[in-house]
N, CA, C and O atoms as a DFTB+ gen file, in Angstrom:
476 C
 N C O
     1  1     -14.132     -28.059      49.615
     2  2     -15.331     -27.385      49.184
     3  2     -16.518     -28.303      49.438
     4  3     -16.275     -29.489      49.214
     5  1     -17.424     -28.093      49.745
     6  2     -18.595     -28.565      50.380
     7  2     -19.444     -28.524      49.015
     8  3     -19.700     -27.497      48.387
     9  1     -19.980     -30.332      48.539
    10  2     -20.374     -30.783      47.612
    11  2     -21.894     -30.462      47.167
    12  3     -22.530     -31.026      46.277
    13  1     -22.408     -29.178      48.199
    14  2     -23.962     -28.646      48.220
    15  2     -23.624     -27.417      47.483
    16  3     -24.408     -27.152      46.571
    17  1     -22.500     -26.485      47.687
    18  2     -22.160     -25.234      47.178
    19  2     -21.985     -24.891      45.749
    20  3     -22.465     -23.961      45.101
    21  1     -21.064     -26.001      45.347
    22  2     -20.549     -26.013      43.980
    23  2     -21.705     -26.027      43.270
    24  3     -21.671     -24.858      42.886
    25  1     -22.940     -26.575      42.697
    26  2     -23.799     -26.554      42.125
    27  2     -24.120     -24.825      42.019
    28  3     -24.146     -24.176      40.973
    29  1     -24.402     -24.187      43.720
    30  2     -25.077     -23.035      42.984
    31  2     -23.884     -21.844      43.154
    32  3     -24.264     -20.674      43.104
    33  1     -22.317     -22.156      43.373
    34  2     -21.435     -21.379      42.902
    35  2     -21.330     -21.397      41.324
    36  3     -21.115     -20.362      40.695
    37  1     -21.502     -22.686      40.691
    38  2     -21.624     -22.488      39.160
    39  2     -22.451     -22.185      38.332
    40  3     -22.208     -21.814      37.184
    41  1     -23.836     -22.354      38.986
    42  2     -24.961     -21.277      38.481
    43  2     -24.819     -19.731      38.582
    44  3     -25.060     -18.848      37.758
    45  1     -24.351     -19.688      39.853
    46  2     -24.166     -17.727      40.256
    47  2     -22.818     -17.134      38.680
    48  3     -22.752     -16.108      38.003
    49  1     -22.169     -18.152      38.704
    50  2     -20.643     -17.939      37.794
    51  2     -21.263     -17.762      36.457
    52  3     -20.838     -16.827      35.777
    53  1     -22.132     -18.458      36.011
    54  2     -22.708     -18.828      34.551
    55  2     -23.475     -17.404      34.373
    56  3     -23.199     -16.719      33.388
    57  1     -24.850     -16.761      35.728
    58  2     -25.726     -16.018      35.695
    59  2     -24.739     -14.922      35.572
    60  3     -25.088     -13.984      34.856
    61  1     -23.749     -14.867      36.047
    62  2     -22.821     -13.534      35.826
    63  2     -22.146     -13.166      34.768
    64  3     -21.914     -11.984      34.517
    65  1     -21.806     -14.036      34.125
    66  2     -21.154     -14.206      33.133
    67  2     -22.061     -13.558      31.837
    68  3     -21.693     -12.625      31.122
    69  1     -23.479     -14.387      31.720
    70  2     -24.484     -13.722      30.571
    71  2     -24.988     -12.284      31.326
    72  3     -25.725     -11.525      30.696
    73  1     -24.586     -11.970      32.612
    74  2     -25.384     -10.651      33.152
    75  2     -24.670      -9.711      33.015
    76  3     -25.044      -8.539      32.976
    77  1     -23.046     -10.291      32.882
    78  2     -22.094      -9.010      32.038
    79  2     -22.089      -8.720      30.827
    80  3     -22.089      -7.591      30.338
    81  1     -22.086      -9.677      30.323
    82  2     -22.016      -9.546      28.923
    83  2     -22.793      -8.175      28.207
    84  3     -22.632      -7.200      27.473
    85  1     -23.728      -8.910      29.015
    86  2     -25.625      -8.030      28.373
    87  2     -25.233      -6.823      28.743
    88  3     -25.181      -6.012      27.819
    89  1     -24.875      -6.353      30.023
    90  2     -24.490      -4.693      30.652
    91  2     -23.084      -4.532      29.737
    92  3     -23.290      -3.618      28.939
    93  1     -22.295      -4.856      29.633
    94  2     -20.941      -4.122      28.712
    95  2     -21.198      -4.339      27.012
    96  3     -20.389      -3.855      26.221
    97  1     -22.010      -4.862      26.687
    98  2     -21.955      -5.191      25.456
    99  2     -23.032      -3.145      24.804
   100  3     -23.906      -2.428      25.291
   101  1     -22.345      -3.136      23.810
   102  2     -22.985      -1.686      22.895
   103  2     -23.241      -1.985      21.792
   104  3     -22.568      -2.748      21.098
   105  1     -24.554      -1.258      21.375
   106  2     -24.690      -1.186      19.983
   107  2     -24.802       0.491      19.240
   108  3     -25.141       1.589      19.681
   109  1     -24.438       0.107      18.227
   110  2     -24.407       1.380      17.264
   111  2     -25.263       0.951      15.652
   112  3     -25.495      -0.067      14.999
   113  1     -25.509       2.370      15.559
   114  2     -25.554       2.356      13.636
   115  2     -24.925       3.005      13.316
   116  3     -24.554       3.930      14.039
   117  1     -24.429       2.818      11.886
   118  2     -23.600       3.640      11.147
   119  2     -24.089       3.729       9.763
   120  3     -24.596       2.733       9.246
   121  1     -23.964       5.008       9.019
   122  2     -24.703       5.133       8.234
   123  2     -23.812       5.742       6.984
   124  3     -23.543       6.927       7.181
   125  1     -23.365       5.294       5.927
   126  2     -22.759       5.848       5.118
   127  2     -23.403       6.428       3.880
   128  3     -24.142       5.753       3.164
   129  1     -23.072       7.841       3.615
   130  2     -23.671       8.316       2.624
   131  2     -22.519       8.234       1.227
   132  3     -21.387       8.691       1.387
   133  1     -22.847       7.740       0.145
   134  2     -21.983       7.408      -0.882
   135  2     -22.646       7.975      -2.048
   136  3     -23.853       7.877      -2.266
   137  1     -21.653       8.678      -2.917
   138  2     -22.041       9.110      -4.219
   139  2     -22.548       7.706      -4.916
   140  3     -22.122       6.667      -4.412
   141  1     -23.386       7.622      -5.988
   142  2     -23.950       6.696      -6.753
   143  2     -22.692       6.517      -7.914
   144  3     -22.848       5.657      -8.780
   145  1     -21.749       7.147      -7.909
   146  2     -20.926       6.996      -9.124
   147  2     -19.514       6.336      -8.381
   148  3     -18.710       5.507      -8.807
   149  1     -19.562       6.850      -7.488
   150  2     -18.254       6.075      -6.586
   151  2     -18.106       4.542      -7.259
   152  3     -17.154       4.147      -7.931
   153  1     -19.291       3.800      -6.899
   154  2     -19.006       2.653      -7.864
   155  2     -18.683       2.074      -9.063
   156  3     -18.013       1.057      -9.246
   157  1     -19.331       2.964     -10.060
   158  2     -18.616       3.197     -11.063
   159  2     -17.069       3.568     -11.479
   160  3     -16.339       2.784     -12.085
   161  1     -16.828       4.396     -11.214
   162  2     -15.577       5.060     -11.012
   163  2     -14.961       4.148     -10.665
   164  3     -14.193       3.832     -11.574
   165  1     -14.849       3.441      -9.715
   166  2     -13.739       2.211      -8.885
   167  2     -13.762       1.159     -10.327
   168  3     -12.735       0.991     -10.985
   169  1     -15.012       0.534     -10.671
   170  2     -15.024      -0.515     -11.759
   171  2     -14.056       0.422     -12.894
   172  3     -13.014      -0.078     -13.319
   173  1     -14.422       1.589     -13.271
   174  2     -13.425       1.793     -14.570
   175  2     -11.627       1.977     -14.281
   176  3     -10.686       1.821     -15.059
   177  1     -11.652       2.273     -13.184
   178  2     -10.130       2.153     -12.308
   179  2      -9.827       0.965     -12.696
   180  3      -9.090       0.913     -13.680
   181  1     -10.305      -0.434     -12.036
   182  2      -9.904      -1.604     -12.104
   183  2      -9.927      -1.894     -13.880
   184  3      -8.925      -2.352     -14.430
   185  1     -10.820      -1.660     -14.432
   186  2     -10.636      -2.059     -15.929
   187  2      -9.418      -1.635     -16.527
   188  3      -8.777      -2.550     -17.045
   189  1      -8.935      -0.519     -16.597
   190  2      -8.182       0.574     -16.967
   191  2      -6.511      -0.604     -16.772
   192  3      -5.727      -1.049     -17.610
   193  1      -6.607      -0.754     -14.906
   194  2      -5.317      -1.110     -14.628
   195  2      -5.341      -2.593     -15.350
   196  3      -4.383      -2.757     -16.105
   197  1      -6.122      -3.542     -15.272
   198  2      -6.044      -4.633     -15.632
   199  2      -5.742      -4.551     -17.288
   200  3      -5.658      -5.646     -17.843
   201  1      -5.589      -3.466     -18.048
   202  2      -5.093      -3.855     -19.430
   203  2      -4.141      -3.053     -19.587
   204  3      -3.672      -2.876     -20.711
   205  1      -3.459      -2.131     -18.034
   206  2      -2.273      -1.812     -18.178
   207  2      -2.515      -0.067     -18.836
   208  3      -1.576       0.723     -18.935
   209  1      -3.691       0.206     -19.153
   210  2      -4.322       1.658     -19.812
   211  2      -3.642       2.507     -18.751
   212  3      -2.916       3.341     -19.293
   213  1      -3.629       2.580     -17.462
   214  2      -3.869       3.654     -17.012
   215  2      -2.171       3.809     -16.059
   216  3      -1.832       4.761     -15.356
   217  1      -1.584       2.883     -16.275
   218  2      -0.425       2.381     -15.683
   219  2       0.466       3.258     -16.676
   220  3       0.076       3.326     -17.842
   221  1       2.099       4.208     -16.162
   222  2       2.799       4.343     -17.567
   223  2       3.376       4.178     -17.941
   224  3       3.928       4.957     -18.717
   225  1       3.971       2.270     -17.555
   226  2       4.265       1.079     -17.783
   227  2       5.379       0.903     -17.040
   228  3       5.217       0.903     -15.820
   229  1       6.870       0.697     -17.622
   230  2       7.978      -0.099     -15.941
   231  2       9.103       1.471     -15.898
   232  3       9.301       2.359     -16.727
   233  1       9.608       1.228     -14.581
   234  2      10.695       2.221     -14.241
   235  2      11.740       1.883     -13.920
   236  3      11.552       0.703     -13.625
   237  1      12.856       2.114     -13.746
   238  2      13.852       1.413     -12.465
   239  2      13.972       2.494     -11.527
   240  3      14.009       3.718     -11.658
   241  1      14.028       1.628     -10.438
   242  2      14.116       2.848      -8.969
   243  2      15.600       2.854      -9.058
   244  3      16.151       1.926      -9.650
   245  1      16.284       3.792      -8.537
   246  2      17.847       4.217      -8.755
   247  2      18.136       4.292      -7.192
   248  3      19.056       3.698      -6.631
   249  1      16.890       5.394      -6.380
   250  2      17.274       5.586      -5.396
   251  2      16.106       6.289      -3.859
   252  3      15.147       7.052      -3.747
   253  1      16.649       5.754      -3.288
   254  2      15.432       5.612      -2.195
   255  2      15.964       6.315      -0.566
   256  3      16.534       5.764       0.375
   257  1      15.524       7.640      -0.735
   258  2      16.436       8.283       0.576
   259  2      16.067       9.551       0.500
   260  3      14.981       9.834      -0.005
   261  1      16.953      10.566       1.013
   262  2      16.940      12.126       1.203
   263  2      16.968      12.604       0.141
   264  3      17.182      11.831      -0.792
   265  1      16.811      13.744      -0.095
   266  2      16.407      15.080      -1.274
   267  2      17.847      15.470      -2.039
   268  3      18.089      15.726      -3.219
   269  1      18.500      15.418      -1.118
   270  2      20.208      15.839      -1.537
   271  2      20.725      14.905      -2.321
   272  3      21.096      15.104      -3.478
   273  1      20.786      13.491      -1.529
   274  2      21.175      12.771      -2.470
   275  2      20.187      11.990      -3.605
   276  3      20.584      11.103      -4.361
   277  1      18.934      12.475      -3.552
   278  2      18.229      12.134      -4.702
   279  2      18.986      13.057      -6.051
   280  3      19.392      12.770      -7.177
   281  1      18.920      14.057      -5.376
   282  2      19.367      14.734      -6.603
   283  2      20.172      14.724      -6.990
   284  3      20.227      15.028      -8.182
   285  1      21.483      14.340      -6.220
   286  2      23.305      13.769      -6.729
   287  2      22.670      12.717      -7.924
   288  3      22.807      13.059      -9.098
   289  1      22.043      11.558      -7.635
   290  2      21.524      10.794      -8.192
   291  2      21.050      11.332      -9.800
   292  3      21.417      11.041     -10.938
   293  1      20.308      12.016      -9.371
   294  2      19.462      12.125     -10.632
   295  2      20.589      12.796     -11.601
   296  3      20.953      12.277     -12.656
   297  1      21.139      14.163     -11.027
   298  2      22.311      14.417     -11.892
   299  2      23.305      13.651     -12.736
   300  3      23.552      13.834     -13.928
   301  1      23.923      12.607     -11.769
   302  2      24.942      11.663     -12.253
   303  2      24.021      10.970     -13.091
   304  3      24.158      11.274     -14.276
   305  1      22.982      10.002     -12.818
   306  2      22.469       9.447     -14.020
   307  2      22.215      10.052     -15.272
   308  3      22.391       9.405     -16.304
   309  1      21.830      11.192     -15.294
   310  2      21.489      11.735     -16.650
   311  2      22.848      12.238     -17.201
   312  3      22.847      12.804     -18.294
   313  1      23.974      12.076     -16.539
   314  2      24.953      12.395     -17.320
   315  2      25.691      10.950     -17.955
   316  3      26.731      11.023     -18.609
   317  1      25.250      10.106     -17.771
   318  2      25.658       8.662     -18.072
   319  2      24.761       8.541     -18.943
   320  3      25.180       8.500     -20.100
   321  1      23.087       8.430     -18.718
   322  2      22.233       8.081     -19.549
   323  2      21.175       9.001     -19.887
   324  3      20.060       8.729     -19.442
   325  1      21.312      10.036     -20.587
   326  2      20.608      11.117     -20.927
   327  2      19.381      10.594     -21.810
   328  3      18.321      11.173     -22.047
   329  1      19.861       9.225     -22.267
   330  2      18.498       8.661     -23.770
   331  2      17.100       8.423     -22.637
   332  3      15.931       8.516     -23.011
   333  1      17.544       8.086     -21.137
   334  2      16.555       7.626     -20.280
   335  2      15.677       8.533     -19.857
   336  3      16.388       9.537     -19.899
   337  1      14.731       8.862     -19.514
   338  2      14.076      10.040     -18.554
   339  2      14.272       9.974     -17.229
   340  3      14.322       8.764     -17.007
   341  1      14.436      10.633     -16.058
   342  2      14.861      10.248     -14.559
   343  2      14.097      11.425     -13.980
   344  3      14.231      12.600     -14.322
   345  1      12.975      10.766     -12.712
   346  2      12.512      12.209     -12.029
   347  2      12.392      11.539     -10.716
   348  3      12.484      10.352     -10.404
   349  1      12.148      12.676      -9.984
   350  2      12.393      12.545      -8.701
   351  2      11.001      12.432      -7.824
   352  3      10.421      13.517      -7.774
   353  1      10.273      11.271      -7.058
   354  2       8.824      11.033      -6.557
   355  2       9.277      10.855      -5.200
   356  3      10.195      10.146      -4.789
   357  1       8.187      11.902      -4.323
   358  2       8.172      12.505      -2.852
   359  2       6.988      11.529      -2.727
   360  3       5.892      11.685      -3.265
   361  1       7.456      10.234      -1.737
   362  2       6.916       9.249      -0.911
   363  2       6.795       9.652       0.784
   364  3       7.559       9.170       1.620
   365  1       5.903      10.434       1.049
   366  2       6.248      10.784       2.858
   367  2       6.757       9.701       3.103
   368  3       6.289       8.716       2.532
   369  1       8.133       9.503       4.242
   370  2       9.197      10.784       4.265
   371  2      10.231      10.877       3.291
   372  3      10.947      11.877       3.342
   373  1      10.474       9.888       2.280
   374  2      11.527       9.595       1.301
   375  2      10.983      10.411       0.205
   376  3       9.851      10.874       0.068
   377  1      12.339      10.514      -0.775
   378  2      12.390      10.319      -2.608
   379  2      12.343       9.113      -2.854
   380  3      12.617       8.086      -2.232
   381  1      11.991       9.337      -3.765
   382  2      12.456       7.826      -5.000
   383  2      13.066       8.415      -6.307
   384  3      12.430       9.439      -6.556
   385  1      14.011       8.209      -7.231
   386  2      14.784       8.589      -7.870
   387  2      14.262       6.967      -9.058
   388  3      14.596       5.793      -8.900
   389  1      13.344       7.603     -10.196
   390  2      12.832       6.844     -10.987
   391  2      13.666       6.808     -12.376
   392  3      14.274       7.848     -12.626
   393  1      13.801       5.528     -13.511
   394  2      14.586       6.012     -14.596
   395  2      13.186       5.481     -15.323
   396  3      12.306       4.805     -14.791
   397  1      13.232       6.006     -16.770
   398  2      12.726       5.043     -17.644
   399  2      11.260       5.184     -17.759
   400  3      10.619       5.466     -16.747
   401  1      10.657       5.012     -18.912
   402  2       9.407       4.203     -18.772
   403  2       8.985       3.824     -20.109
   404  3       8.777       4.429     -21.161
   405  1       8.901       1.995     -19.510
   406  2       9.294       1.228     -20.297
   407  2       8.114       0.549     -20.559
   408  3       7.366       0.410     -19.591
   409  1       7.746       0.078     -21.656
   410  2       6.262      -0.465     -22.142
   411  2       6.140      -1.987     -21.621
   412  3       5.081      -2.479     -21.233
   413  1       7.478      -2.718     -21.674
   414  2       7.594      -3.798     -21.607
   415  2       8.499      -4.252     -20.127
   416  3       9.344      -3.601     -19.514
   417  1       8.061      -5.328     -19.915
   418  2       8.809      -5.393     -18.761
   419  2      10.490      -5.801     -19.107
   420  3      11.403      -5.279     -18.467
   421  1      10.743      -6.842     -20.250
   422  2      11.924      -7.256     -20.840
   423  2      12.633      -5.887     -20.964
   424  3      13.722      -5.813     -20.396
   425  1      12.104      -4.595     -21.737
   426  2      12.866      -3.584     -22.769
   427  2      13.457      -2.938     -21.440
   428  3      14.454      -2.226     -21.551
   429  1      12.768      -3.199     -19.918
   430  2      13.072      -2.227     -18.467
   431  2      13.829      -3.351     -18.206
   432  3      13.577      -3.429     -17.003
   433  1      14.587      -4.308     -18.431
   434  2      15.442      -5.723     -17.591
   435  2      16.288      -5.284     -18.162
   436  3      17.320      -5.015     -17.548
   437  1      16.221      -5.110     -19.139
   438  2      17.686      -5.072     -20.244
   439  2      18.375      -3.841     -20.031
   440  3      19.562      -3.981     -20.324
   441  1      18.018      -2.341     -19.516
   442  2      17.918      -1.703     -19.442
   443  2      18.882      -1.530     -18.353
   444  3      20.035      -1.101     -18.303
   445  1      17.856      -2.107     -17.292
   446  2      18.412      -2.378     -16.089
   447  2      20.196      -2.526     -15.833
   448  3      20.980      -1.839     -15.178
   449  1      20.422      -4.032     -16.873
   450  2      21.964      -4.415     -16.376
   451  2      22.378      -3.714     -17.286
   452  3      23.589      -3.935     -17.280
   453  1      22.129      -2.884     -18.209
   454  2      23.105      -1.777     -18.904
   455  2      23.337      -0.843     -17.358
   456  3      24.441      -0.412     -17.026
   457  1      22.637      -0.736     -16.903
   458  2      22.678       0.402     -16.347
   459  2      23.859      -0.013     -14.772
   460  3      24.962       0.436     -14.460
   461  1      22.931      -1.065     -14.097
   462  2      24.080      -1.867     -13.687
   463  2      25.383      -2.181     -13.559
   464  3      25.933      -2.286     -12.462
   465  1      25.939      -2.346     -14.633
   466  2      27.228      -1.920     -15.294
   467  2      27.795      -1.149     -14.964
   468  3      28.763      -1.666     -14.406
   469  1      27.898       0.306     -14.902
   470  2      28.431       1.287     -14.876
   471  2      27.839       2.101     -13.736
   472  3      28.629       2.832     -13.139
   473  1      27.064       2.092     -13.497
   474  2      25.476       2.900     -12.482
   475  2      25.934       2.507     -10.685
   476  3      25.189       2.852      -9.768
């Protein structure tokens, strides 16, 4: 390479470089319109969960799958443990097969390896 070129091959490289940029580069605005209470609303959400208010406290999951056998599930459990409550929550595309609801997290542990046991 000829030691006269390189100088203004790396100027032409540099001038191209900021001359693309500038041509491909876009700008936009975006403009969001928001209720004035939206914010509110979110702060009393977060208050609510942080003292556990709005939460309706612990469960045990039993079972995590199809509709059929959610419901084998739910049957057989309530015939073992009828004192528990057990319902069935549609997660696109699964069930969940819930027991319990327990104030404490200990009173849902204990619960648990009863259930364990035999379950």
């Amino acid at each position: 390479m000829n030691p006269r070129t390189f100088p203004k091959l790396f100027i032409a490289s540099i001038l191209m470089i900021f001359i693309s940029s500038k041509s491909i580069a876009q700008s936009a605005t975006l403009t969001v319109n928001q209720d004035s209470k939206l914010t509110l609303l979110l702060e009393l959400k977060k208050e609510l969960e942080k003292g556990r208010e709005f939460s309706d406290g612990y469960t045990i999951q039993l079972y995590y799958g199809e509709l059929d056998k959610a419901n084998q599930t739910v049957r057989k459990y309530k015939g073992n443990y009828g004192n528990y409550p057990a319902s069935i929550y549609y997660e696109t595309p699964i069930y969940n097969v819930c027991a319990g609801d327990f104030s404490s997290l200990m009173e849902a542990v204990r619960t648990l390896i009863e259930i364990q046991k035999s379950f």
